[in-house]
Structure formats: structure tokens, C-alpha cells
C-alpha positions as a Markdown table, in Angstrom:
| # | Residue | x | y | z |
|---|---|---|---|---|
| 1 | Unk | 5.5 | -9.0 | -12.6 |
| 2 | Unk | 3.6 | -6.7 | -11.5 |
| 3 | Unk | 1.7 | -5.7 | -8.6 |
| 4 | Unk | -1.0 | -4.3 | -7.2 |
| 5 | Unk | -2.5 | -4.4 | -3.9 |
| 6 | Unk | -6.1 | -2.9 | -2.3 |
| 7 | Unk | -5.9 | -1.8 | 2.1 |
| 8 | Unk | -9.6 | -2.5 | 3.3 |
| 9 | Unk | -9.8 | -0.2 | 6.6 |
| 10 | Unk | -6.1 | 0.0 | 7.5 |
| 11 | Unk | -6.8 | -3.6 | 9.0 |
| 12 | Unk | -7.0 | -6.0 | 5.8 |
| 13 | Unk | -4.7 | -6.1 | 2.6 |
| 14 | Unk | -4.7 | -8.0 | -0.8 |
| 15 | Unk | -2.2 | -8.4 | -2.9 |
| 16 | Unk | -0.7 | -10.0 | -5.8 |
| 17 | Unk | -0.8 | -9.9 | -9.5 |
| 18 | Unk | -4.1 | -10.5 | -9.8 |
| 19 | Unk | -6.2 | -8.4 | -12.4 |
| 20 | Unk | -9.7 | -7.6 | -11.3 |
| 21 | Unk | -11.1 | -8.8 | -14.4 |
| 22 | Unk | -12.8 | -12.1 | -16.1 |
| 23 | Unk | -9.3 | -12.5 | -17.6 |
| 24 | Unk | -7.5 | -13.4 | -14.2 |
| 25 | Unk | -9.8 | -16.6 | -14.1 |
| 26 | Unk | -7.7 | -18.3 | -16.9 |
| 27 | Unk | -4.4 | -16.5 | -16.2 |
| 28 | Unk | -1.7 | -17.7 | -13.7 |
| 29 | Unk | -2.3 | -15.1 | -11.5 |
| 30 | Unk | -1.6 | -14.7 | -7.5 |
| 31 | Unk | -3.6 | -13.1 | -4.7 |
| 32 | Unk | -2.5 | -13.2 | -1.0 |
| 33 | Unk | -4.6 | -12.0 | 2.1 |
| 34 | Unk | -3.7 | -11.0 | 5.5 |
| 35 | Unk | -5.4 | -9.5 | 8.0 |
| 36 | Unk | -2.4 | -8.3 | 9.8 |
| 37 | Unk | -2.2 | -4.4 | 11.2 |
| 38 | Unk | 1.3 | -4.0 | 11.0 |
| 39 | Unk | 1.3 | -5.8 | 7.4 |
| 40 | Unk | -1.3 | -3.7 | 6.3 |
| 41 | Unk | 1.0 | -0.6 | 7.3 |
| 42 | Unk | 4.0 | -1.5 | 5.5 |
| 43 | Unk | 1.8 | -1.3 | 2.4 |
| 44 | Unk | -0.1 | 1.9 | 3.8 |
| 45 | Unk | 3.5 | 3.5 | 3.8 |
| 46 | Unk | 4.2 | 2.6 | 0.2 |
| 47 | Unk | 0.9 | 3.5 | -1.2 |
| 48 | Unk | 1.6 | 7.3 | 0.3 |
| 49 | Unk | 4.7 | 7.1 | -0.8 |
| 50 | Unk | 4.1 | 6.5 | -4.4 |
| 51 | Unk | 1.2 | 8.6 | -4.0 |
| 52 | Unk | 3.5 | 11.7 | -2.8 |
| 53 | Unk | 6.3 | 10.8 | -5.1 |
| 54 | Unk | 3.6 | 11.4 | -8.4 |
| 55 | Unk | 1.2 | 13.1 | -7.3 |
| 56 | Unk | 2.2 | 16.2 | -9.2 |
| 57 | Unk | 2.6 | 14.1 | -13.0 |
């Protein structure tokens, strides 16, 4: 699996599997929505984290 996720405004997060292509429409792919602050920060925190961790590859 694997997956990707996209914060709108620190307020608003997808998730899932899901590839932002025509493909994903006949693939079994997921996509989850929340619009949960303190979700959205949880995956805020990770996105800097991986970003920190490779920034410099």
C-alpha cells in the first residue's frame, strides 16, 4: 500500500491510496476526508518530518 495524503489550509486533509489520475477510476483505490484540526496536525507533523528527514537527498 501505499499512501499519500494532501493538508488543504491546516484545517482539511485527504488521504488514501488514491492516485490523482484517470487510472484510480477503475482501480480499487481509497480516499478518506476529515475536516478535523487536530487530525490534520498529526499529518502536518509527518509531512515535516519526512520533509526534514530528506530534504538534503
Amino acid at each position: 500500500m501505499h499512501d499519500k495524503f494532501c493538508i488543504i489550509d491546516l484545517e482539511y486533509i485527504m488521504h488514501g491510496s488514491y492516485n490523482w489520475s484517470k487510472n484510480a477510476m477503475s482501480n480499487n483505490e481509497t480516499l478518506a476526508t476529515a475536516l478535523d484540526k487536530d487530525f490534520v496536525k498529526k499529518f502536518a507533523d509527518e509531512f515535516m518530518f519526512l520533509y526534514n528527514a530528506h530534504k538534503h537527498d
